[in-house]
N, C-alpha and C positions, 0 to 999 in steps of 0.2 A: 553376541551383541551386535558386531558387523554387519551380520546376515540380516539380522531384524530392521535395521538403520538402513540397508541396501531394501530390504520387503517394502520397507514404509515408503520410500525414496519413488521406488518404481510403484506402488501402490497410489501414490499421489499425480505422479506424472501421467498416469493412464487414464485418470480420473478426471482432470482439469484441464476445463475446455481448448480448444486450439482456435476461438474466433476471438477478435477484438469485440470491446464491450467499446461501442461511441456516446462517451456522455452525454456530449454536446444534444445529438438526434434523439437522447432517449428519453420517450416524454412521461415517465412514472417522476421525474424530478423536477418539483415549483420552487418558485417562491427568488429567494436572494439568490442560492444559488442556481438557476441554471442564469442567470447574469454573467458569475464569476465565471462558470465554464464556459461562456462563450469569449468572454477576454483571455482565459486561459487557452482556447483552442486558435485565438488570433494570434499568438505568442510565435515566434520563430523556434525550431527544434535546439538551437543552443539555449536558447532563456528557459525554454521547457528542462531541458536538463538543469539549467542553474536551478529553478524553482525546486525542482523533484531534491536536487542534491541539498538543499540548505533545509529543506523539509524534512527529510530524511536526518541530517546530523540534531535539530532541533531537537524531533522525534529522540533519536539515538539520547542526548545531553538529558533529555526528562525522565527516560527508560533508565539511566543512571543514577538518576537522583529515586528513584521507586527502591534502590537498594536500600537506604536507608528508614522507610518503612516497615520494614517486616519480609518474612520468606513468601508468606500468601499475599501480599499486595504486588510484591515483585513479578508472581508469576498472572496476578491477574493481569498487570500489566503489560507483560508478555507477551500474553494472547492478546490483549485490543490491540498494541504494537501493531505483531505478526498479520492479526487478521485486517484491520481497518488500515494503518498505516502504509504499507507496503503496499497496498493494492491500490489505493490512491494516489503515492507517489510514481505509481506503474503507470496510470490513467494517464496524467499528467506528462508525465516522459513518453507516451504514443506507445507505449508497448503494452504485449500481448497478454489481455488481461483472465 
């Protein structure tokens, strides 16, 4: 079971990219939001972390409340979490996405 958990581990890290993804500059995104990401990328690197970190426990408080749904709604949850969540509080905090 280690082994596999170390395979998966290093199977992801070889996998996923090494550049920054810049929201702000990327023009597949209209509308409201590429507004908000240009106030979000005006933000100072401490507010950017506050914003990511309160995002992030929100996220966390509602992924908690999913337990009480069910075993399949928990783990759907899990994945949008994992996938959407994380990656955008990554944006957000300037790190490597």
């Amino acid at each position: 079971m280690a082994s596999a958990l170390a395979m998966l581990t290093l199977g992801l890290g070889l996998s996923m990219p090494g550049f920054a993804l810049d929201l702000v500059a990327f023009t597949g995104i209209t509308g409201p939001l590429t507004s908000a990401l240009a106030q979000i990328s005006a933000l100072g690197p401490s507010v950017k972390a506050l914003v990511g970190f309160v995002g992030f426990v929100v996220a966390l408080i509602s992924l908690s409340a999913l337990r009480n749904f069910g075993p399949v709604l928990f783990y759907v949850g899990l994945a949008i979490f994992g996938a959407v969540g994380l990656v955008i509080a990554g944006a957000i905090m300037g790190a490597v996405v």
